[in-house]
N, CA, C and O atoms as a GROMACS GRO file, in nm:
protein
  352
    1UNK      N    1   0.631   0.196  -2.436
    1UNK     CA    2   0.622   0.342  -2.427
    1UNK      C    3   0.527   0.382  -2.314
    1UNK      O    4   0.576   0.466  -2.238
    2UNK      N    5   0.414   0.345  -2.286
    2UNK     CA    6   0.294   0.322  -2.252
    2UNK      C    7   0.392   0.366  -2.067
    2UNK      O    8   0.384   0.476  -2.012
    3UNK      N    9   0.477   0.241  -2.010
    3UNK     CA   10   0.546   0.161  -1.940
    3UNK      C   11   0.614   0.360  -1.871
    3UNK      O   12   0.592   0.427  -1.771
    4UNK      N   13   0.687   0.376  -1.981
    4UNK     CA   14   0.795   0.539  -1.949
    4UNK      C   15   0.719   0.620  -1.888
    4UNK      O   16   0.742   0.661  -1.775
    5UNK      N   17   0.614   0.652  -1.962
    5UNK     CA   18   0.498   0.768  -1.964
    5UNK      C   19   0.457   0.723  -1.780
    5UNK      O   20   0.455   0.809  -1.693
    6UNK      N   21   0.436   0.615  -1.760
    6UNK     CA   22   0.398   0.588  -1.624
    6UNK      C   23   0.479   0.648  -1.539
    6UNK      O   24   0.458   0.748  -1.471
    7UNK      N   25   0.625   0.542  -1.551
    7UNK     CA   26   0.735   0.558  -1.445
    7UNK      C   27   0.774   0.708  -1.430
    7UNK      O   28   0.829   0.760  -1.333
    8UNK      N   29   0.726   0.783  -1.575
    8UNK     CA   30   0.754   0.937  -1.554
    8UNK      C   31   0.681   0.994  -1.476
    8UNK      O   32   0.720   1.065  -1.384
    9UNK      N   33   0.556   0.968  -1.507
    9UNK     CA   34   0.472   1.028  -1.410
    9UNK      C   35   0.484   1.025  -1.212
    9UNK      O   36   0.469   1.094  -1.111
   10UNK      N   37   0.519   0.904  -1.255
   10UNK     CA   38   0.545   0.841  -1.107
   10UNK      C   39   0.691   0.929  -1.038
   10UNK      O   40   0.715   0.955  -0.920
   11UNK      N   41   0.769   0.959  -1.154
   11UNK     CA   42   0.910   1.044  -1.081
   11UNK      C   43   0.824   1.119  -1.009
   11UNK      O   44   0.798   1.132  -0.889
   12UNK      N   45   0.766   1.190  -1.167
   12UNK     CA   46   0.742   1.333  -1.147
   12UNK      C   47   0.633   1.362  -0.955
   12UNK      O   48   0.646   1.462  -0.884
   13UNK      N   49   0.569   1.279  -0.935
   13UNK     CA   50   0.504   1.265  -0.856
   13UNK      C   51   0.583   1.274  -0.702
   13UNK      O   52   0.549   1.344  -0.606
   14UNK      N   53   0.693   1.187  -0.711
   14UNK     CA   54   0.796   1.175  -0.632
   14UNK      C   55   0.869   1.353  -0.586
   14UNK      O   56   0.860   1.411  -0.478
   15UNK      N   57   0.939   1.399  -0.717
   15UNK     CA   58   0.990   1.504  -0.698
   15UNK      C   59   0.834   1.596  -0.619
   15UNK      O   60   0.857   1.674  -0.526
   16UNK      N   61   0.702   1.577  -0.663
   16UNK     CA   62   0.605   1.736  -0.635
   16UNK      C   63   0.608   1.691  -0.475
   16UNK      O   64   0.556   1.775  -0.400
   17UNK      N   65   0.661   1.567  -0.408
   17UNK     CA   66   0.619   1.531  -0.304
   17UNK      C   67   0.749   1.603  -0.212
   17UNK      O   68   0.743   1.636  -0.094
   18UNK      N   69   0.818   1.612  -0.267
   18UNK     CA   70   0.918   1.642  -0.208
   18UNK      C   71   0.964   1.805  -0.200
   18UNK      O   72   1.039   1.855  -0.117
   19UNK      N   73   0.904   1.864  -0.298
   19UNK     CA   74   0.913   2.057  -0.317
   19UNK      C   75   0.746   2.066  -0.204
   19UNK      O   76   0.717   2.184  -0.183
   20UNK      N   77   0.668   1.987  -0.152
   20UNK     CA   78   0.580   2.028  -0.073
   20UNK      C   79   0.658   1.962   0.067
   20UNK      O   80   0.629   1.978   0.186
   21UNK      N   81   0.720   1.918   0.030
   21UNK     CA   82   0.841   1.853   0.203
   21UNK      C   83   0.933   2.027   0.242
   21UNK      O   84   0.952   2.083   0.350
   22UNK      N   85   0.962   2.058   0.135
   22UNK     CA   86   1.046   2.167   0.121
   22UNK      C   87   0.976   2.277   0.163
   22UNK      O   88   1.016   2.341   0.260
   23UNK      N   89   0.865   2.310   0.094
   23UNK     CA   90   0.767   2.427   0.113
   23UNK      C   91   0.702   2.429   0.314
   23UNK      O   92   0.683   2.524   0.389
   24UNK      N   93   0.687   2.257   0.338
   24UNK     CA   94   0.649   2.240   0.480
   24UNK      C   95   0.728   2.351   0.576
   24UNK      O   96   0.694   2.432   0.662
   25UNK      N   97   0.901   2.292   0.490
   25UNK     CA   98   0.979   2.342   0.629
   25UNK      C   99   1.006   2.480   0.599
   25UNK      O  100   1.069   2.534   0.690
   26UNK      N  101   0.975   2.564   0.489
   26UNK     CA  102   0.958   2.729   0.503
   26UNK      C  103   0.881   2.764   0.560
   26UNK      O  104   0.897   2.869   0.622
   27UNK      N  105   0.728   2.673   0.571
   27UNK     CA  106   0.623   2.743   0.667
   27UNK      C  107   0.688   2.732   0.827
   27UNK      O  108   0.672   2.821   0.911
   28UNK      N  109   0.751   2.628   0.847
   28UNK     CA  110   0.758   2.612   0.952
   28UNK      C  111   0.847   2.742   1.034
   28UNK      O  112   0.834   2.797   1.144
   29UNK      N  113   0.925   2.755   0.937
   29UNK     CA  114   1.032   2.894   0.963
   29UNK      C  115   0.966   2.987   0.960
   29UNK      O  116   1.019   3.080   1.021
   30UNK      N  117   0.835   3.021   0.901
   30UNK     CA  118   0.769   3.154   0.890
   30UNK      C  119   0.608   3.156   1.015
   30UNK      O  120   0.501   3.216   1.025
   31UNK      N  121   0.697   3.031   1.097
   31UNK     CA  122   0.585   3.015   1.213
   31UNK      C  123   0.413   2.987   1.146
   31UNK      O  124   0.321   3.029   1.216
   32UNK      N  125   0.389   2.934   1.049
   32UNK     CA  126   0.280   2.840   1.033
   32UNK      C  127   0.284   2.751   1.042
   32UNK      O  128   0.302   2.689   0.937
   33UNK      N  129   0.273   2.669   1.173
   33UNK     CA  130   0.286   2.576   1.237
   33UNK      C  131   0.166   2.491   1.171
   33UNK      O  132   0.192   2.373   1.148
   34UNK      N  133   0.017   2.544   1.132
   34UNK     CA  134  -0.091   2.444   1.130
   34UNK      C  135  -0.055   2.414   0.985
   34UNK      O  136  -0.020   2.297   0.966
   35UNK      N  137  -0.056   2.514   0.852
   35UNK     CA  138  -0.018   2.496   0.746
   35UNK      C  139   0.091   2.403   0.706
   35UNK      O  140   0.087   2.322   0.613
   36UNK      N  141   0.161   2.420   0.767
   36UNK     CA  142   0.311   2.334   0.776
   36UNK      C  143   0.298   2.180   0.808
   36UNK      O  144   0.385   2.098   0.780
   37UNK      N  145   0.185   2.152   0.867
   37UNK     CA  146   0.169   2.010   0.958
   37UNK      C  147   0.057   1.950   0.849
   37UNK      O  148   0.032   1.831   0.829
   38UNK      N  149  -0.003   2.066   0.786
   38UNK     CA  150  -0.145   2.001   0.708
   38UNK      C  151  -0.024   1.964   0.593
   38UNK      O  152  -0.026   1.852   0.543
   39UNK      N  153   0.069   2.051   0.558
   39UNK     CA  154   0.129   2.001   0.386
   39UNK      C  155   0.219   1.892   0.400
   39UNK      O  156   0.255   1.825   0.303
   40UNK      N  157   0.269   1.865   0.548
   40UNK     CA  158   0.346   1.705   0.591
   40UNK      C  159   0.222   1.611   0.566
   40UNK      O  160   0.203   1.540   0.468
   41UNK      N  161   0.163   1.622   0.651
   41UNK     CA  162   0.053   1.523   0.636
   41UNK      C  163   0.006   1.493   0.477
   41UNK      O  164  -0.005   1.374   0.446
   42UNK      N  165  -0.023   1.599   0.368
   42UNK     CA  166  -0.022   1.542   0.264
   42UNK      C  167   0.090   1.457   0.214
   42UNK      O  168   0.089   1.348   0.157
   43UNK      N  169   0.206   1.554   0.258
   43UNK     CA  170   0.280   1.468   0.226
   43UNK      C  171   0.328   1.327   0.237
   43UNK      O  172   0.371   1.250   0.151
   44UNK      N  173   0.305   1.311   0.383
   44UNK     CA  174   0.310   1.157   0.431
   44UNK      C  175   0.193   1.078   0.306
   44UNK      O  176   0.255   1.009   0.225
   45UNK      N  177   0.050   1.080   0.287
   45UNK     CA  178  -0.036   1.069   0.253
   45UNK      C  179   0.048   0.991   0.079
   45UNK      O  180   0.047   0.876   0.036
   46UNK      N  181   0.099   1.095   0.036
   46UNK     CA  182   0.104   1.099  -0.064
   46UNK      C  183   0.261   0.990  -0.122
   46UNK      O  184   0.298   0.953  -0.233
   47UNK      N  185   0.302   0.976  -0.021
   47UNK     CA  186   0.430   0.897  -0.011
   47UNK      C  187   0.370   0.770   0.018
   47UNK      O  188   0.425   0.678  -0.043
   48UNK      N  189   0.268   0.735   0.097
   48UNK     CA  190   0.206   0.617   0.120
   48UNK      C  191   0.125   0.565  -0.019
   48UNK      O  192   0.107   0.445  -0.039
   49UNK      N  193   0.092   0.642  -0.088
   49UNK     CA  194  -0.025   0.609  -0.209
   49UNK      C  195   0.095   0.559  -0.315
   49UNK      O  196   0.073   0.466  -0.392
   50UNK      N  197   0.203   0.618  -0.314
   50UNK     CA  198   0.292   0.581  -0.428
   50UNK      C  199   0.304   0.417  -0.440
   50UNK      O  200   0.267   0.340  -0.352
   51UNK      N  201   0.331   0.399  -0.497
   51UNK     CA  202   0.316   0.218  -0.560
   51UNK      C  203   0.485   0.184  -0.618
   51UNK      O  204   0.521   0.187  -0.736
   52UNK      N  205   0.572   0.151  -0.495
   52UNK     CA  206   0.708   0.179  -0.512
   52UNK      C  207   0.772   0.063  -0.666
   52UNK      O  208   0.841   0.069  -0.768
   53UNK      N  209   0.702  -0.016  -0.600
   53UNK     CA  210   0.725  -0.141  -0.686
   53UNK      C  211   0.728  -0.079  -0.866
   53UNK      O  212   0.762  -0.136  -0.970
   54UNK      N  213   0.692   0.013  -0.846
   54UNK     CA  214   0.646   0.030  -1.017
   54UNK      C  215   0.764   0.155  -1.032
   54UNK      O  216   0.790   0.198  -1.145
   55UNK      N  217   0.812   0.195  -0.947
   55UNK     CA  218   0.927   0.284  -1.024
   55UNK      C  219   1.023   0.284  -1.067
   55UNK      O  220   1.061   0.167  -1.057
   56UNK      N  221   1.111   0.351  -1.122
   56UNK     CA  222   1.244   0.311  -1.235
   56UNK      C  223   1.319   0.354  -1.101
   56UNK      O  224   1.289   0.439  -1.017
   57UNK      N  225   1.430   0.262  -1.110
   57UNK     CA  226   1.551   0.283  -1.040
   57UNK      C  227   1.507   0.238  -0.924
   57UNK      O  228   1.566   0.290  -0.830
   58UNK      N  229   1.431   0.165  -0.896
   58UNK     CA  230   1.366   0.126  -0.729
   58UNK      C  231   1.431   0.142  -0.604
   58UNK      O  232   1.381   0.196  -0.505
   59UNK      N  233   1.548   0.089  -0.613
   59UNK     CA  234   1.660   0.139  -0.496
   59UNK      C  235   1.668   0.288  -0.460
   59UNK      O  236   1.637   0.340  -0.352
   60UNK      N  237   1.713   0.345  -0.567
   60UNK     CA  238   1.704   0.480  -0.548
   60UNK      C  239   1.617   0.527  -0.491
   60UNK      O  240   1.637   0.578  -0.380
   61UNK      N  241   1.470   0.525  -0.560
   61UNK     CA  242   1.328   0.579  -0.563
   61UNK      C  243   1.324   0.545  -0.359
   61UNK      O  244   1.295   0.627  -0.272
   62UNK      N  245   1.362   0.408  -0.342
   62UNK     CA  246   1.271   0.388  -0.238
   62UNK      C  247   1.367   0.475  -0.115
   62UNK      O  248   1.317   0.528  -0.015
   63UNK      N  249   1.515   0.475  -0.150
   63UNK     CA  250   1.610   0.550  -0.023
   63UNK      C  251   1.546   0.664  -0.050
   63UNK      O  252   1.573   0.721   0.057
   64UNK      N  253   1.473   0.754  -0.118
   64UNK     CA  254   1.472   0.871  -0.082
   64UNK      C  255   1.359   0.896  -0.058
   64UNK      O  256   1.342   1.016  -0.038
   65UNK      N  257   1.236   0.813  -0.048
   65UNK     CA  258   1.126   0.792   0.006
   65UNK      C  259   1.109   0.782   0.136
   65UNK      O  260   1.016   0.822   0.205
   66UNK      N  261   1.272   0.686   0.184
   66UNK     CA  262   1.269   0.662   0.352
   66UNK      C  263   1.316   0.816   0.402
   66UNK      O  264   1.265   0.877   0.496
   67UNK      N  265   1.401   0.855   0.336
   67UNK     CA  266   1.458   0.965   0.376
   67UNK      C  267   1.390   1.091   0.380
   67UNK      O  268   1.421   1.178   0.462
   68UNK      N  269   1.272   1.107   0.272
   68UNK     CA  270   1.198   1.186   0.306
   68UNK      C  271   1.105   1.182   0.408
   68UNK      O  272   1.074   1.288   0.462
   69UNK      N  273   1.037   1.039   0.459
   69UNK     CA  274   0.964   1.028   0.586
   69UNK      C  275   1.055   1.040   0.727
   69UNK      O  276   1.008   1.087   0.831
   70UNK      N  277   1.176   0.997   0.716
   70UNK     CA  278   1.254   1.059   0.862
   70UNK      C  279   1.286   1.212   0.798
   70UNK      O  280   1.399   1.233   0.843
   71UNK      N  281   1.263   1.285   0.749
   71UNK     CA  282   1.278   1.422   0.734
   71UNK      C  283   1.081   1.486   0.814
   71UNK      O  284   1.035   1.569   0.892
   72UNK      N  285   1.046   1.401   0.744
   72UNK     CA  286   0.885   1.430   0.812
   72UNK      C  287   0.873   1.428   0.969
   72UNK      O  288   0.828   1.515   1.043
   73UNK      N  289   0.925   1.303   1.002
   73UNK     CA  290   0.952   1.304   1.173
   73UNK      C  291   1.010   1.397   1.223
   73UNK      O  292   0.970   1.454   1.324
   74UNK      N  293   1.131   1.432   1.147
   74UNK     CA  294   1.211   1.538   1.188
   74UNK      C  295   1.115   1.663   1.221
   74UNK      O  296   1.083   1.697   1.335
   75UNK      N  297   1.090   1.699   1.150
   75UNK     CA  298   1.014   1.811   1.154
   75UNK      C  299   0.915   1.817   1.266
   75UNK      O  300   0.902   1.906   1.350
   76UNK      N  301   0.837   1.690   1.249
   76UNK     CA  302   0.730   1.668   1.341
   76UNK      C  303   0.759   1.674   1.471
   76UNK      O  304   0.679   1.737   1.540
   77UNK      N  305   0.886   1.607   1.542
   77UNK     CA  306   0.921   1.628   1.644
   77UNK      C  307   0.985   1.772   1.696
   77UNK      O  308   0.981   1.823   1.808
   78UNK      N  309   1.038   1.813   1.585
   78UNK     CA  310   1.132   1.977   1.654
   78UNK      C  311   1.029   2.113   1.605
   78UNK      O  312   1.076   2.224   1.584
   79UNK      N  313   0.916   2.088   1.595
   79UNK     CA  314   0.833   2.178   1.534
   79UNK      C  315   0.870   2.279   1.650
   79UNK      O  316   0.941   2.378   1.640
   80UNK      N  317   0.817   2.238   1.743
   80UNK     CA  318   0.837   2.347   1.872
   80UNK      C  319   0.964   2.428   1.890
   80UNK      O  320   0.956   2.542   1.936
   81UNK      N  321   1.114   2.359   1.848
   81UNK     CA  322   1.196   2.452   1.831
   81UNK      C  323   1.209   2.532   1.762
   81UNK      O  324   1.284   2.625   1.795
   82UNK      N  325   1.131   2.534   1.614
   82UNK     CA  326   1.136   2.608   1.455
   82UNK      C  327   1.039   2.721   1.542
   82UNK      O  328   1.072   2.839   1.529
   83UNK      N  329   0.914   2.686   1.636
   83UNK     CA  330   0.796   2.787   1.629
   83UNK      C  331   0.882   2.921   1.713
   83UNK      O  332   0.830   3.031   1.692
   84UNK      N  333   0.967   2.920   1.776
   84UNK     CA  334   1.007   3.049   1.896
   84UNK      C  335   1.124   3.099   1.793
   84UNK      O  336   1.174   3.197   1.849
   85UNK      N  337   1.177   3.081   1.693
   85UNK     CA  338   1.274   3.103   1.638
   85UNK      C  339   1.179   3.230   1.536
   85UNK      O  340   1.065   3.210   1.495
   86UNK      N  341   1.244   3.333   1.517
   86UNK     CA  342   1.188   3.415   1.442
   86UNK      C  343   1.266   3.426   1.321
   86UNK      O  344   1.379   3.382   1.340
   87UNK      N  345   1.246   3.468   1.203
   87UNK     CA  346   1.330   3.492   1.062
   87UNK      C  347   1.267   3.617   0.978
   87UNK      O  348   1.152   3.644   0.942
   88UNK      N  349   1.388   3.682   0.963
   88UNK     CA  350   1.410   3.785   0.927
   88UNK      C  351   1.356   3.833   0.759
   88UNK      O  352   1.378   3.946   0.716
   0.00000   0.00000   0.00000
């Protein structure tokens, strides 16, 4: 039981990492470029601390771990196109 309660936590950890991946790229659209770069950086941060080995479904867990760090690059590199773009 002990074992669930972990691996849950550990989703759950997964998913908050990923609604602050999400939240990054609204700042980025609403031109907070520094805010936007500080909540990647947690985010990277926080994708690195995870302890993959210990999660349920590991395959899974870890493709969308990679996929969320080339979403981080992404960002990181086209920031400059998101900043001149204005939204309504």
């Amino acid at each position: 039981m002990e074992k669930l309660v972990e691996g849950l936590e550990l989703v759950e950890e997964v998913n908050r990492l990923v609604e602050n991946l999400q939240e990054s790229l609204e700042l980025f659209e609403r031109g907070k470029d520094d805010k936007a770069i500080a909540k990647i950086n947690s985010v990277e941060e926080g994708i690195e601390d995870l302890t993959v080995g210990e999660l349920p479904e590991r395959a899974e867990i870890e493709e969308k771990l990679s996929d969320a760090l080339g979403n981080l690059e992404w960002v990181t590199d086209n920031a400059d196109r998101v900043k001149g773009k204005k939204v309504d």
